[in-house]
C-alpha positions, 0 to 999 in steps of 0.5 A: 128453400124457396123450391122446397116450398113450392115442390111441396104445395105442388103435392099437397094440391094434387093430393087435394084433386085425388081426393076430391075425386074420390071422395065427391060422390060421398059428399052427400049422406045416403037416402034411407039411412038413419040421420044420426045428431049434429055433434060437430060443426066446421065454418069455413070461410073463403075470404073475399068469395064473391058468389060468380067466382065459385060458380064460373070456376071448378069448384068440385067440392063446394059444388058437392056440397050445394048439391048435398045441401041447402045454399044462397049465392045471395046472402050478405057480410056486413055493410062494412064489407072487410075482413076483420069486422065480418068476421067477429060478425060472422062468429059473434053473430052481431053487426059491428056497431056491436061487437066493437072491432071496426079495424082491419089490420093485424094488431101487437099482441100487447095491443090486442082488443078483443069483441065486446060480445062473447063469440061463438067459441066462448058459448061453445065452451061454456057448454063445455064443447071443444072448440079450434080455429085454424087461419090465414090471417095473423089479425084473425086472433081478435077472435081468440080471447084466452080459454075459448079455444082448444086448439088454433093456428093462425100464422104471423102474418100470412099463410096460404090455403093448403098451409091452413088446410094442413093445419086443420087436418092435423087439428080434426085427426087428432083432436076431432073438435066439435066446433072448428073454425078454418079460413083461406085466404087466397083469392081476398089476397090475389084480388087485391094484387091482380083483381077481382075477377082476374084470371090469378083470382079464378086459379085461388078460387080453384085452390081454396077448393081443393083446400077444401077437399083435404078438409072434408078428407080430413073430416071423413078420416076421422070418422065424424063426416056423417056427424058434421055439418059445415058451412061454407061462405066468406067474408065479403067480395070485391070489386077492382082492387078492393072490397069495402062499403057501399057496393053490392059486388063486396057484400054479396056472398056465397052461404053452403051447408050441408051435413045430417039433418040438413035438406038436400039441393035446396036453394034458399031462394025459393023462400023469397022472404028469406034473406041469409046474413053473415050473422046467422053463420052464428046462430044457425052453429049455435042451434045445431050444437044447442048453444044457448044465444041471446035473443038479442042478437042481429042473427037468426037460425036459418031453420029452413034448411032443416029436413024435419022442416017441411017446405011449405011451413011457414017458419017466419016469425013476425019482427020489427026487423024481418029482414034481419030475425025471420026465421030465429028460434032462440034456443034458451038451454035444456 
């Protein structure tokens, strides 16, 4: 079984590669053609991506992307820096002295707490889009409060990047979701057994990658490719063995997006007043799929990668917090 298993990872990653290779060119939209509206978004978050990792390794998909697309190699998780209260940050688009969920372990079904704010798939839902999830990681169901999503996946326990890329291709073949969630967990897992940085971390950076390729496949199979925008980022970094508060290296993350409407080989950057935050994960999805959202919540809609932005518009708003809410146009319902 154990053969079986491994004779089948084998395929599926150079199924991944092929694909990659054919579909890289087309990761970008053609100039020139009419940008049709955003009717689908997809998240993907590479758990435990420190921004050096992607960029010294192949990384052919996610580098498509940034070209296709706007990015920040410099763009921060929560100050907590783990993996459960980053991600309900990440889809609630508030920090955790909000949102409530301060653990990090995988918890009894009957023990389950779930967000003490609505996350994006409920908003999503009330707007009556369909919404999946499809993870690595068993803890990640303190995400899916019943009736907020479609369709899921997240093992008992642990499961593998080409496992959750299956998962999700099979989800967007069938059901083509207007908000999907997807979530590898690969190179968090080979950091905390070889080490961030290591050479078995570079060979899960390089997988998740092509975990990826089966997704954008997937995407383009199903014909709502050129309707999507996906963003790509993670959860924290790390350092050592471990990850967690109070150190840079954990908190510095990679954040990718790239679809209709989005500008072309931009990097964030150049705006020098412009600081990306795990939280405006959530309020930038929520813009594109004109999701109402509270105004008072800890992120913003980073409008600068938009293409009928123009680049010298000035688009910060003064706040008493510019750090966190430059940026945010709140967008209150038709």
């Amino acid at each position: 079984m154990t053969q079986m298993r491994k004779i089948y990872a084998d395929q599926i990653q150079n199924m991944a590669f092929f694909l990659c290779i054919v579909f890289l060119s087309g990761c970008g939209r053609s100039a020139g053609q009419a940008k049709p509206a955003v009717e689908h978004v997809v998240i993907v978050s590479v758990d435990g991506l420190r921004p050096d990792m992607m960029l010294r390794n192949n990384t052919p998909v996610m580098r498509s992307l940034m070209r296709g697309g706007c990015y920040t190699m410099w763009a921060r998780t929560t100050e907590v820096s783990i993996t459960l209260p980053s991600h309900v940050s990440m889809l609630t688009g508030v920090v955790p002295e909000r949102h409530a969920i301060w653990w990090n372990i995988e918890l009894d079904k009957e023990y389950i707490r779930y967000p003490a704010v609505p996350t994006i798939f409920e908003l999503a839902k009330a707007r009556g889009l369909t919404t999946a999830l499809a993870v690595g990681k068993g803890k990640l169901e303190a995400l899916g409060k019943k009736g907020s999503l479609d369709w899921a996946y997240w093992p008992d326990g642990y499961a593998q990047a080409w496992q959750v890329a299956e998962e999700a291709r099979t989800i967007i073949q069938e059901h083509r979701p207007q908000l999907f969630f997807i979530h590898f967990p690969d190179v968090d897992a080979a950091g905390h057994g070889s080490g961030w940085g290591s050479r078995q971390q570079a060979m899960a950076v390089e997988k998740c990658d092509q975990a990826l390729g089966i997704v954008v496949a997937a995407l383009r199979q199903a014909g709502i490719w050129e309707k999507t925008v996906i963003i790509v980022t993670s959860d924290h970094g790390g350092a050592g063995y471990s990850h967690g508060a109070g150190d840079m290296r954990s908190r510095n993350i990679p954040w990718i997006i790239s679809g209709p409407g989005i500008r072309r080989g931009v990097d964030l950057t150049t705006k020098d007043t412009l600081v990306v935050n795990t939280e405006d994960t959530f309020a930038t999805a929520c813009y594109l799929l004109k999701i109402p959202m509270d105004e008072d919540i800890d992120g913003k809609a980073v409008l600068q990668v938009l293409e009928e932005i123009k680049p010298d518009e000035e688009m910060l708003f003064e706040s008493n917090s510019p750090a966190t809410t430059q940026g945010y146009v709140p967008y209150k319902g038709e």
